[in-house]
Every structure is written in C-alpha cells, then in structure tokens.
N, C-alpha and C positions, 0 to 999 in steps of 0.2 A: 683285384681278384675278388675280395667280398662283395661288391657291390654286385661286379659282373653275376658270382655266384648267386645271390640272392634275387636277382634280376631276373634269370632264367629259371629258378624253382624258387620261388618265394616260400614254400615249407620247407627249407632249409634251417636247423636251429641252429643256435650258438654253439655248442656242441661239437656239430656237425665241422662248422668253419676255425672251432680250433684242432679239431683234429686233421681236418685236410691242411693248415696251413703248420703243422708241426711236421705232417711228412713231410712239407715242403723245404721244410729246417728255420720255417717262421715262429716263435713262441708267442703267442699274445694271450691276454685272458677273456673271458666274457663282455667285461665292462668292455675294454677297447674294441671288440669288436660293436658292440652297441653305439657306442659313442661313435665309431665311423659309419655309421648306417646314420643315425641322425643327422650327422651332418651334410647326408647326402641326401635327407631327407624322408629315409623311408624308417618305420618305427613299427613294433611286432602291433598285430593287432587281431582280434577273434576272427575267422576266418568264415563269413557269413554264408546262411545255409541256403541256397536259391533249389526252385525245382530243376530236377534230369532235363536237360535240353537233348535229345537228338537231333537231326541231321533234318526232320521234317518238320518240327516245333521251328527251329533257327528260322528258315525258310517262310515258314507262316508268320513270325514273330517280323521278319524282315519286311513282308509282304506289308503287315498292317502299319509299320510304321509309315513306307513308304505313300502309302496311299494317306493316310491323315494328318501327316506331320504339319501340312498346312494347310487344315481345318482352321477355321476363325474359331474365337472365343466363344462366338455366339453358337455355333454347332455343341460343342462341350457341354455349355449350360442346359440344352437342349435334350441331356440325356438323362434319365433316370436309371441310377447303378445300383445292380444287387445282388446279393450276395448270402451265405450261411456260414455261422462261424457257433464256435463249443468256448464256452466260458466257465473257466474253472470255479468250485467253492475256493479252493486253498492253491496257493502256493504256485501256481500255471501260467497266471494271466499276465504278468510282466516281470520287470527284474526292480529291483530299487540298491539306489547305494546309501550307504551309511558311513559317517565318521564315528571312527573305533580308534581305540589305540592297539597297539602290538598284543596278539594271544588272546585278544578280547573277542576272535570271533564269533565264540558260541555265547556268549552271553545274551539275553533273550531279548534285548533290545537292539538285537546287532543280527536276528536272526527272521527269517519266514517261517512259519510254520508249518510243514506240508503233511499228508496223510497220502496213504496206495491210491491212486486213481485219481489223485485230485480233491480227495474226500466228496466225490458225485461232481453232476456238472449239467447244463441244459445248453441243450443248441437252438439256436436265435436265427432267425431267416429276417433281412432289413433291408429295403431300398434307402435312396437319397440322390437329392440333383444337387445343383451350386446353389439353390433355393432357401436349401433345408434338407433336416431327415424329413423319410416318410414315413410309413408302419413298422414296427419291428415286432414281432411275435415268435413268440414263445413254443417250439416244434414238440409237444409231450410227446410223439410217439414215433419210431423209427419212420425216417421221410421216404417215400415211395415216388415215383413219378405221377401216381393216379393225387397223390398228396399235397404235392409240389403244385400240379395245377390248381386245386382249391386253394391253395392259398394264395397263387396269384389271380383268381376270381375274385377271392376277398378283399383283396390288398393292392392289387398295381392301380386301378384306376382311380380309387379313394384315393390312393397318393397321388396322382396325378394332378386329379381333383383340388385338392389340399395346397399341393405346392404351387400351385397357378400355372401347370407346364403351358408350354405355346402348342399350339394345333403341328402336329406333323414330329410330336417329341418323340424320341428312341426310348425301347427298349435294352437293357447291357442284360446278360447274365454271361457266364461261364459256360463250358464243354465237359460240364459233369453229366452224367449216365442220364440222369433225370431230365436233364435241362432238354440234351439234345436226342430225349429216344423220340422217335416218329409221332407217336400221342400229344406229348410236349406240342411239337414243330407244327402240327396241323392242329392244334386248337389257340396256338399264336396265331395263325394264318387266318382261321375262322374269325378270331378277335378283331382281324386289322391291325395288329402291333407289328411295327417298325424296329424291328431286332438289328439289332449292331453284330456285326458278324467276327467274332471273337477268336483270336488264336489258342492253340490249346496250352497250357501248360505259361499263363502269361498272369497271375494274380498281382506281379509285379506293375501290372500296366492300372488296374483297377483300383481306383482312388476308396472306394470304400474300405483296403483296407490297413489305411491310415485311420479311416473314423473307427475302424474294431479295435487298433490298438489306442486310440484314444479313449473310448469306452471301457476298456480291460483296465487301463489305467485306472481312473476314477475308481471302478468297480471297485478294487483290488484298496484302494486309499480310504475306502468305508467300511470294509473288511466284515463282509456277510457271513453270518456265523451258520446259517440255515439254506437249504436251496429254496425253500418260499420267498426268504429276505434278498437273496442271489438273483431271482427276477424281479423284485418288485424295485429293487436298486438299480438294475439292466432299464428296467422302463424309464425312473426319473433320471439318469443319466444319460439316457437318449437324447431323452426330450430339452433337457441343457445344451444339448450341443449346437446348437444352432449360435450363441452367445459367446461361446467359446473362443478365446483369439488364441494361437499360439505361434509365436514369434517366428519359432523352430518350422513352423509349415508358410511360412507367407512368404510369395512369392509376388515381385514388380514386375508386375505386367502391364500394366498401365500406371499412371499415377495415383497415388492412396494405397489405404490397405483396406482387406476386404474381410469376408467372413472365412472362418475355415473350411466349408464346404468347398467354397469358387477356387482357394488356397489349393486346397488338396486335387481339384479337376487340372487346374492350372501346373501341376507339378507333374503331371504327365505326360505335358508336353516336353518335359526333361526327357523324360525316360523315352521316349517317342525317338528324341535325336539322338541320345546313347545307340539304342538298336540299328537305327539307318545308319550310324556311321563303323559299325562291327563288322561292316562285308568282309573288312581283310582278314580279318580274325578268324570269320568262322568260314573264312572261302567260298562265302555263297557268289 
C-alpha cells in the first residue's frame, strides 16, 4: 500500500501514510515507513523546478526531439548556443554544502550571507560551441530588441571567428520577445544566419546552461564583494572554462574524455531521448 500510495502521488508525506494506514488499523511510525520506501528504492528528494509545459510547448518539445535525436555529433559541434543569464553579488548564484555539527547552523562559517535583491546583480548575454566560449558581455542597460541585435553585430561573428566554426555553422538562441520579434527575424535573414529552430519553453535542451551554472559556481567560490569585482570575475572565469574538466558533465560518446563544452552538447542528446520517448505520458 505505501509504495502503491507514493507511486501514484509522489507528494505524499510520511505523515500522510501514517495517517491513512492507522484508519486502516495499521500503526507504523515515520522511520518504518522510510525504511520501506528504500528498500523499494525510492528516497524523498527536493522536487525540482522545470518550466509550465502546456499542451503546445509538449508537442513542440516532441516535435524537435523527434527530428534531431539522430543528428551526428558533427551537427552539435556545428552550433554556436546563446543565451542571457542575471548573476547575483550575494547569496543567488548557487547552493554550497557544509559540515557542521548539530545546532551549529547559523554559525558564520556554516552560513551565505544574503542581502534584499541579491545585494544588485548584472546580466551577462554569452555564446559557446563544443569549441569553446565565445564573447560574454556585460548588458549595462535594460535589453530591448533594437539592443539585442547590436550585440549580436558585435559579438556572433567575432565568435564565430574565434572559435574556428565550419562554413554552414548554426545559429541557437531562445523564444524570448527579443529574439523572436519580426526586427530580430529579418536582420538574421539579411545576415545569412542559419538559426536552429527552437521549441518554446525548453532551456532544459540548451547546453549553455550547464556552463551558467558552472560559472555562478566559481563566481560565487571568489565571493565578489563589489558589482565592478562581480564582472571582472564573470570575465576571468569565462575565459577558464574552456580547461575546465568535470567528471559530473562527461559523457562517453566515443572513446576518451573530452572538454566540457563537447560534454555538455553531448548531454543533450540525453535529454533529446527523455522527450521522444514521453509520448505516453503526455498523450501526444
């Protein structure tokens, strides 16, 4: 009965399953129900926050894995992914765990230190292939769409440039306001840029941001006291990530290990076959 019960509504508490199993005329306490849930393998865990999917996001989300899911490698590497992300001074940018003993939680070496808002914060606009990063800059002023193009005037082909893309490389971005208002659309067109055709509501498909929460990390590990110090740390911790290995992101795809850019493109092809095979789930 527990199992069944937590099978079908996994926000089921402990709580919850000793009270249904006391009407039942069962007594058990917390631990034993915990203890039968282990064994049968499933263990409480934070309940992670994904965006609102409706009925036409699933369907789009279905649509693209279906069509790329066997893409070669070489397509992947071929793309340059970009993206805008808000990086906190204080207390925002990741979690950290610590050993403490019992009661010792507030003590200051067991704690973050946060202020209202983050104590300020700047937003960062960044491309990147399996290559490398490319530019990351620093957005000083509320981003507009007339904005968003200057900056990828400045910025996409220098990266392109840079990264040594192949002739015929893609452009990725997102279905923000900006991206996709008519101005945007037809001065990519004018460009010649080869835009990857993006589902909406899918940041989980885009490998960049793996490298944001790699960068929040480090940021956050040098613990910028100022927002000048807050970007000039964003930069040199860019610019490292290319060198960067992390276990936790490397993916065998072939033999060897690779850099963590190729890592993190590579790891989309996970998420690629999660989506294709949810048809029953979401009854598309």
């Amino acid at each position: 009965m527990i199992t069944r019960t937590v099978s079908k509504n996994p926000r089921t508490t402990r709580g919850d399953l000793v009270n249904d199993l006391q009407r039942a005329g069962t007594k058990v306490t917390k631990a034993t129900i915990s203890n039968t849930l282990r064994c049968q393998g499933l263990k409480s865990c934070s309940a992670r926050r994904v965006p609102l999917l409706k009925p036409v996001h699933v369907r789009a989300r279905l649509k693209f894995a279906r069509e790329h899911l066997d893409d070669p490698e070489e397509d992947w590497e071929n793309v340059i992914w970009s993206d805008e992300t808000k990086i906190y001074l204080f207390g925002k940018n990741s979690t950290c765990r610590v050993w403490r003993r019992k009661n010792a939680e507030l003590h200051p070496k067991n704690t973050i230190p946060t202020v209202k808002h983050g104590g300020g914060n700047i937003m960062l606009w960044g491309c990147f292939s399996a290559k490398g990063p490319g530019r990351l800059i620093c957005v000083k002023e509320r981003m507009n769409g007339a904005m968003y193009r200057e900056i990828l005037s400045k910025n996409i082909l220098p990266s392109a440039r840079a990264l040594k893309m192949k002739r015929g490389w893609v452009f990725q971005h997102d279905n923000d306001p900006k991206h996709a208002a008519r101005a945007t659309k037809e001065w990519l067109r004018k460009k010649h840029f080869k835009v990857l055709e993006w589902p909406s509501q899918s940041p989980d498909l885009n490998p960049i941001e793996n490298l944001w929460r790699e960068l929040k990390i480090r940021v956050a590990q040098r613990q910028p006291q100022n927002i000048t110090a807050l970007e000039e740390i964003c930069m040199e911790e860019w610019a490292k990530l290319p060198a960067t290995k992390r276990e936790e992101h490397r993916v065998t795809y072939k033999s060897g290990s690779r850099s963590t850019q190729v890592d993190y493109i590579l790891c989309k092809r996970d998420n690629l076959k999660e989506i294709s095979n949810c048809k029953v789930v979401v009854g598309v």
